[in-house]
C-alpha positions in Angstrom: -0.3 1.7 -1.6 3.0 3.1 0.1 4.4 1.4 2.7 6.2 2.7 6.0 9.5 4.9 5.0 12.6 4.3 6.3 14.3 6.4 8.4 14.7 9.9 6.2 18.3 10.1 6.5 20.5 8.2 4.2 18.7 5.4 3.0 21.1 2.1 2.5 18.6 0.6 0.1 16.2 1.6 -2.7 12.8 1.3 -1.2 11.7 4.6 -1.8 12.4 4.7 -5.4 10.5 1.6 -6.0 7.3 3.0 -3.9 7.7 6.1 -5.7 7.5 4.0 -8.8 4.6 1.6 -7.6 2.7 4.9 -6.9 3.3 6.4 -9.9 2.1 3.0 -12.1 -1.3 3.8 -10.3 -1.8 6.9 -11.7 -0.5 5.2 -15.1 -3.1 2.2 -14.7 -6.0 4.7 -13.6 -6.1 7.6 -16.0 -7.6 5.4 -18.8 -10.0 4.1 -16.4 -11.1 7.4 -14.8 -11.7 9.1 -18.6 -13.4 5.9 -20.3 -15.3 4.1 -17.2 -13.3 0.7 -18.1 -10.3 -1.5 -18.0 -10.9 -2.0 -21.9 -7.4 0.7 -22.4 -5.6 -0.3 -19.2 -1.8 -1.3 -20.1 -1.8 -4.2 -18.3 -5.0 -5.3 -18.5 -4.4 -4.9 -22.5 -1.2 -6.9 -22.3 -1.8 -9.5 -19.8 -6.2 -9.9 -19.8 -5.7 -10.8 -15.6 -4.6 -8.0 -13.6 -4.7 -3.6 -14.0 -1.1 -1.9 -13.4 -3.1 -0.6 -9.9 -3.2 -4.1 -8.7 0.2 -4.8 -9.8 1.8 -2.2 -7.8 -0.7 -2.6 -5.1 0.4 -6.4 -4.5 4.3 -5.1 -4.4 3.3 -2.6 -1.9 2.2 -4.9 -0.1 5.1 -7.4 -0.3 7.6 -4.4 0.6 5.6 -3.5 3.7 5.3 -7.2 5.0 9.3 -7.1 5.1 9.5 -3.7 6.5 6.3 -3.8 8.8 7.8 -7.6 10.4 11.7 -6.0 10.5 10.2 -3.0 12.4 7.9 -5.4 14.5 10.8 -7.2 15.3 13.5 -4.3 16.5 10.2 -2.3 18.7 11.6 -2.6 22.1 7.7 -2.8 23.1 4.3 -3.6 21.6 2.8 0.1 22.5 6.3 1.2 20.4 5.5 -0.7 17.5 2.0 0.4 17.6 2.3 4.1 17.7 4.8 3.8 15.5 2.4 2.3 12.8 -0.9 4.7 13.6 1.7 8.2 13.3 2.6 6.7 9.6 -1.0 5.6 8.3 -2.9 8.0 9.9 -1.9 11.5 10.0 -1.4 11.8 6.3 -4.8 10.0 5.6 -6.9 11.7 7.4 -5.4 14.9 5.8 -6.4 13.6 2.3 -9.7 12.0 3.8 -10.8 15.9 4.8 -9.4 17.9 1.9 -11.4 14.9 -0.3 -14.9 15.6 1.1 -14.5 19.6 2.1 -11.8 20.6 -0.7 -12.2 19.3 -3.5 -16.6 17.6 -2.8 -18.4 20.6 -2.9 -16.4 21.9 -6.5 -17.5 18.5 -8.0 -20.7 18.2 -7.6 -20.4 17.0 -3.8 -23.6 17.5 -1.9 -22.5 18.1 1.6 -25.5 20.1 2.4 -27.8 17.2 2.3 -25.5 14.9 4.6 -27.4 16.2 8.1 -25.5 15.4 11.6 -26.1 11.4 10.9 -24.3 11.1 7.2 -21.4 14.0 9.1 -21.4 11.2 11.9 -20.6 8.2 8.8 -18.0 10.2 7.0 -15.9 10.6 10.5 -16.5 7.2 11.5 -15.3 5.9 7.9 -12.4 8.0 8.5 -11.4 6.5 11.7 -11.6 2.9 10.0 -9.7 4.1 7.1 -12.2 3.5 4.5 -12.7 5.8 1.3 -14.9 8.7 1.4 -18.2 8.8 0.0 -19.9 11.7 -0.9 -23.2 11.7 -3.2 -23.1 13.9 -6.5 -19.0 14.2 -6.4 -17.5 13.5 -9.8 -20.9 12.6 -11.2 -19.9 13.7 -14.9 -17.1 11.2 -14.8 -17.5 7.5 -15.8 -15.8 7.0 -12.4 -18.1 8.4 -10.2 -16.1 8.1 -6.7 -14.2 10.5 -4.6 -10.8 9.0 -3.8 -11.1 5.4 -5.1 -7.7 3.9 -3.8 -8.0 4.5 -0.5 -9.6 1.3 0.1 -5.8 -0.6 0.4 -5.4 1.6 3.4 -7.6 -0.2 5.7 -6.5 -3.7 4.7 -2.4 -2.2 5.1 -3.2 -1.4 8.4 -5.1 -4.6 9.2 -1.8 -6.2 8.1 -0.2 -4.0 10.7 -1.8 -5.5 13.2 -1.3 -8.9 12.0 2.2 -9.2 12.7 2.1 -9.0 16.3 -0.8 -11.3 16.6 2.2 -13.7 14.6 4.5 -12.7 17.2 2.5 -13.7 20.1 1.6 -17.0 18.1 5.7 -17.5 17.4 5.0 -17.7 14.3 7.9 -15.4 13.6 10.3 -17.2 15.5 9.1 -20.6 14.2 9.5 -19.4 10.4 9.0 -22.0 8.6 5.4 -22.2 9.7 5.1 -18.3 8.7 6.1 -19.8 5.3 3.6 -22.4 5.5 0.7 -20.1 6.0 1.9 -17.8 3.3 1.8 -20.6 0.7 -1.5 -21.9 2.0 -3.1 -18.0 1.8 -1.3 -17.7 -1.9 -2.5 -21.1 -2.5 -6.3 -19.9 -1.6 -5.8 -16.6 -3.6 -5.0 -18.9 -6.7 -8.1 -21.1 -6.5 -10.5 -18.6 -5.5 -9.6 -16.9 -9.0 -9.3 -20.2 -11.1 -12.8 -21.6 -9.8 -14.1 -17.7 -9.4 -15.2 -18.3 -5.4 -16.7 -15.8 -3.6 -16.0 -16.7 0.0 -17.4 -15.2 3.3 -16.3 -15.1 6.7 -18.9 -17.5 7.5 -20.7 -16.4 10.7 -18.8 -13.7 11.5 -20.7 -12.3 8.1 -23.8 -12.3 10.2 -22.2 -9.5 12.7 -23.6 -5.8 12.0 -20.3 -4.5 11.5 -18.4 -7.1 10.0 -17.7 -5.5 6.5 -16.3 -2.7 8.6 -14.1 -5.1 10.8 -13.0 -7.8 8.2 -13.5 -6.3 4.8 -13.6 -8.3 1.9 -12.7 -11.6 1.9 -11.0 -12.3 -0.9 -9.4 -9.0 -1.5 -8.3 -9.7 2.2 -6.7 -13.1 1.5 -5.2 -12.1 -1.5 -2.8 -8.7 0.1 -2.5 -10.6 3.2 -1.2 -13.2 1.0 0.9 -10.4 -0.5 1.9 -9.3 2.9 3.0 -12.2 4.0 5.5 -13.0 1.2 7.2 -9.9 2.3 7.3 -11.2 5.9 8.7 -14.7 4.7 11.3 -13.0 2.8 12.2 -11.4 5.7 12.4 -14.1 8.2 14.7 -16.0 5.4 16.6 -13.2 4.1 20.0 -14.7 6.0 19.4 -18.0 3.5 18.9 -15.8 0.8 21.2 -14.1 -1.7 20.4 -11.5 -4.5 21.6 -12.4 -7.8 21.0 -10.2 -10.7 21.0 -13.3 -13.7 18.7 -14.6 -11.1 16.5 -12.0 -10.6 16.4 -11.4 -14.4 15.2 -15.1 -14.9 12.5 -14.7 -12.1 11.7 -11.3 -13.6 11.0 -13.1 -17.0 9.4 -16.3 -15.1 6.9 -13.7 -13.2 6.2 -12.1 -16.5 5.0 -15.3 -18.1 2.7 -16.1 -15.4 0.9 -12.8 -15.5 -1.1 -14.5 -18.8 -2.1 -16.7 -16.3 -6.0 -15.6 -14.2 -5.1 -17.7 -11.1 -1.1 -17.7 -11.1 -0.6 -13.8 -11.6 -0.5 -12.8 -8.3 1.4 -16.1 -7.2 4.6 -15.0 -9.5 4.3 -11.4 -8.2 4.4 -12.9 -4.7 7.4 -15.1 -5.3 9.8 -14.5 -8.6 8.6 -10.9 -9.1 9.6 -10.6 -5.2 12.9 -12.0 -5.6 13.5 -9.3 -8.6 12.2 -6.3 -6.7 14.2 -7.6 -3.2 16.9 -7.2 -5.9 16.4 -4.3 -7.3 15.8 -2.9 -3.7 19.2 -3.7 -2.4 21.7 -4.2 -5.1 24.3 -1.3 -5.5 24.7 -1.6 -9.2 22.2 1.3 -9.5 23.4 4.1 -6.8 21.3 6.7 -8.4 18.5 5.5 -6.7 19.0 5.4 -3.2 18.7 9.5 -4.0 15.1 9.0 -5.5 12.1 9.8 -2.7 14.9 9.7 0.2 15.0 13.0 1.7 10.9 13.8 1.1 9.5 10.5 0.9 6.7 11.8 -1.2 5.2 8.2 -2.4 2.4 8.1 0.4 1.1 11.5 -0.9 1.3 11.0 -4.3 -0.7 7.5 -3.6 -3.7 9.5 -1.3 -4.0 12.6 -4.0 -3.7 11.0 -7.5 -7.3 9.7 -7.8 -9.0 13.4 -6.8 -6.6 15.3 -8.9 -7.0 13.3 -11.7 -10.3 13.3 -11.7 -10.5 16.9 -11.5 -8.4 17.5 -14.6 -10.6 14.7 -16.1 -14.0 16.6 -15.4 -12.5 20.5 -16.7 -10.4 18.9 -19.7 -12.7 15.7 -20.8 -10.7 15.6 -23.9 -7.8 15.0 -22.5 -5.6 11.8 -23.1 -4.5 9.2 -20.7 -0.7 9.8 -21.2 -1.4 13.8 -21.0 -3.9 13.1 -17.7 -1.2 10.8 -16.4 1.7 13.3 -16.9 -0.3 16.6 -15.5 -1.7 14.7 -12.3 2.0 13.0 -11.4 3.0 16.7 -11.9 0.8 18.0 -9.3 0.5 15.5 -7.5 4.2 15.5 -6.7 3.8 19.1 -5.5 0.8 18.2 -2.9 2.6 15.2 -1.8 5.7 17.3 -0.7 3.2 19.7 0.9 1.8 16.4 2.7 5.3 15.1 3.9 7.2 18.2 4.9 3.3 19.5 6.6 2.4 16.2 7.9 4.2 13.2 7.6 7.6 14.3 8.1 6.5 16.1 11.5 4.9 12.8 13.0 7.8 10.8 11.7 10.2 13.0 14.3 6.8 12.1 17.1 8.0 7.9 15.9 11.8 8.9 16.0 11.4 10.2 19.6 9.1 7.9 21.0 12.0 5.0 19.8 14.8 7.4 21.4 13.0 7.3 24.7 12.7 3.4 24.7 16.6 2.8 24.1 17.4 4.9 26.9 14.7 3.0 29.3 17.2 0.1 30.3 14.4 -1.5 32.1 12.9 -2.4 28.6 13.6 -5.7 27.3 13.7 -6.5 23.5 15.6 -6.0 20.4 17.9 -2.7 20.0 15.4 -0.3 17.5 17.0 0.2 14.4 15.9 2.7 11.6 13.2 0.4 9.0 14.2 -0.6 5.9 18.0 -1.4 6.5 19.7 -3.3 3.9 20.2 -7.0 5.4 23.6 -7.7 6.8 
C-alpha cells in the first residue's frame, strides 16, 4: 500500500519510483491468485514457500511510510497540521475507489445492491469511514476470488499507523530513540514467534468490546505492519548514524533474500537488510533516471486502490486469460484510472495540505519545527 508522496515538485529522492514498483508487484502477486483461487502459482510464494509478492511490497510500504509519516510528524508545526495533513492523503482518493467499487463496477458483477435496504447502505458508509474494504454480496461471484476490492484492508492499519506516531511523540519516544528502537525489535521480535509457533493472539479484553475488530483489527496482521512501520520510523530517527553503501546494500540485499526461505525470519530481513537496500536504492544518485518515475503524477496510490477491481473484471469477461497477460492489461489500465485519480483527486487535496502548511509558517506565534516538503533526502 502507497505511502504519503512527497511534495510533487522535484523529488530529491526515489520514493515514488519504488511505490510505483511495490504497487505494481501487487498486481504481479495477485493475477494468479484472482484467476486460480490460490497461492499454488504465486512467484514468491513458488520461490520462497513464506510470503506472496503482495505481502512483500506491502511490508516495504510500510517501512517507507514509517520514515516519511515520523519525518512529516516531526517538521508539522502543530498536531491539527500533521493530522489534516494525513486524512487529505488517505482519504479522499479512498473513498473515491470505495464508491466507484460498490456503485461502478458492483452492480455489472453480479453485485446485489438492491437487497442491501437502508441498514446494509448504513454498513457500507460506516466501513467507508473506518477504511475497511467493501463488501457487497453476489460481486465477482464467478471468480475463485469472490471479493470486491481485496487490498484495501492495508488502508485501515496505514492510517492506524498514522496515528501512532504522535501517540510516540507525546510518549518521547521519538526524542528518546533508542527506546523507539527497542520497541521495534520487541514488535519484530513478536511477529517472528507468532509465525514460528503459529499463535493466534488477541487483544485480550479489549476482544470482548462490540466494536473492537473495527477499532483494533487483527492482531497479528497489526503487530506485524506496525512492526514494519516502525522500522521505517527507526531508520529515520538514526538516519544521521547511518550511511548508504551500495556493496553494502548489495550484501544485505542477498542476506534478506536468504532469509525469505525462512517462515518466521522473512519479514525480519525485509524489516532490516532489505530496508537498508531499498533506503539505498531510495537515495543514492547512481540511478538519476528515477527520480523522473511517478514524480510529477504520483499515480502509485491509484494504481494500488484500482488494481484488484480491474483485474478482476478482465478476469470474469476473459477467464482464459493468463497471469502475465492479466497482469500487463490491468497495470495498463490501471495506470490510466490512477492518473484520473491523482490529477481529479489526490493532486487537488494535496494543494488543500500544501496551503494549510503555508498558513502555519507564516503564524509566528506557532512553535515547532520549520515544515519541510516529506520525503527529503537526509542531509
Amino acid at each position: 500500500m502507497p505511502v504519503p508522496s512527497s511534495s510533487p515538485a522535484s523529488h530529491t529522492n526515489n520514493f515514488g519510483a519504488l511505490r510505483l514498483l511495490f504497487a505494481s508487484l501487487v498486481i504481479v502477486s495477485h493475477s494468479p491468485q484472482i484467476l486460480e483461487g490460490s497461492l499454488a502459482n504465486e512467484p514468491l510464494t513458488r520461490l520462497f514457500g513464506t510470503i506472496t509478492l503482495g505481502a512483500f511490497a506491502v511490508d516495504f510500504f510500510f517501512v517507507i511510510s514509517g520514515y516519511l509519516i515520523s519525518g512529516s510528524y516531526l517538521s508539522s508545526r502543530t498536531l491539527t497540521s500533521f493530522l489534516q495533513k494525513r486524512v487529505l492523503r488517505i482519504y479522499p482518493a479512498f473513498v473515491v475507489a470505495y464508491l466507484a467499487s460498490v456503485f461502478l463496477v458492483g452492480p455489472f458483477v453480479g453485485g446485489r445492491l438492491d437487497e442491501l435496504g437502508f441498514g446494509g447502505y448504513l454498513k457500507l458508509f460506516a466501513r467507508m469511514l473506518t477504511l475497511d474494504v467493501p463488501l457487497l454480496d453476489g460481486a465477482f461471484a464467478r471468480l475463485p476470488e469472490a471479493k470486491l476490492n481485496s487490498p484495501m484492508w492495508t488502508i485501515s492499519y496505514e492510517f492506524r499507523c498514522y496515528l501512532l506516531v504522535p501517540a510516540l511523540g507525546v510518549l518521547g519516544l521519538l526524542r528518546r530513540r533508542w527506546l523507539a528502537l527497542g520497541l521495534t525489535v520487541a514488535l519484530l521480535a513478536a511477529h517472528a514467534a507468532i509465525v514460528h509457533f503459529q499463535l493466534q493472539p488477541t487483544w485480550g479484553p479489549l476482544s470482548d468490546l462490540p466494536s473492537s475488530k473495527a477499532i483494533f483489527r487483527e492482531p497479528a496482521a497489526m503487530i506485524r505492519l506496525v512492526a514494519m512501520f516502525m522500522s521505517g520510523v527507526s531508520l529515520r530517527l538514526f538516519r544521521d548514524e547511518i550511511r548508504f553503501d551500495g556493496r553494502i546494500a548489495a550484501g544485505c540485499a542477498a542476506g534478506a533474500v536468504l532469509l525469505l526461505f525462512v517462515p518466521a525470519l522473512a519479514e525480519l530481513g525485509l524489516a532490516t537488510l532489505g530496508a537498508y537496500a531499498v533506503f539505498w536504492v531510495a537515495f543514492t544518485k547512481r540511478l538519476p533516471f528515477l527520480r523522473h518515475v511517478n514524480n510529477d503524477w504520483d499515480v502509485s496510490y491509484g494504481v494500488y486502490l484500482y488494481a484488484w477491481p480491474v483485474a478482476c473484471v478482465i478476469a470474469l469477461y476473459a477467464p482464459q486469460i493468463s497471469p502475465l497477460t492479466l497482469t500487463c492489461v490491468t497495470f495498463v489500465v490501471v495506470c490510466g484510472l490512477a492518473a484520473l485519480s491523482w490529477r481529479l483527486v489526490e493532486e487537488p487535496c494535496l494543494k488543500l495540505k500544501r496551503r494549510g502548511v503555508a498558513r502555519a509558517v507564516a503564524r509566528p506565534d506557532v512553535g515547532g519545527e520549520t515544515a519541510v516538503p516529506e520525503g527529503r533526502t537526509p542531509q
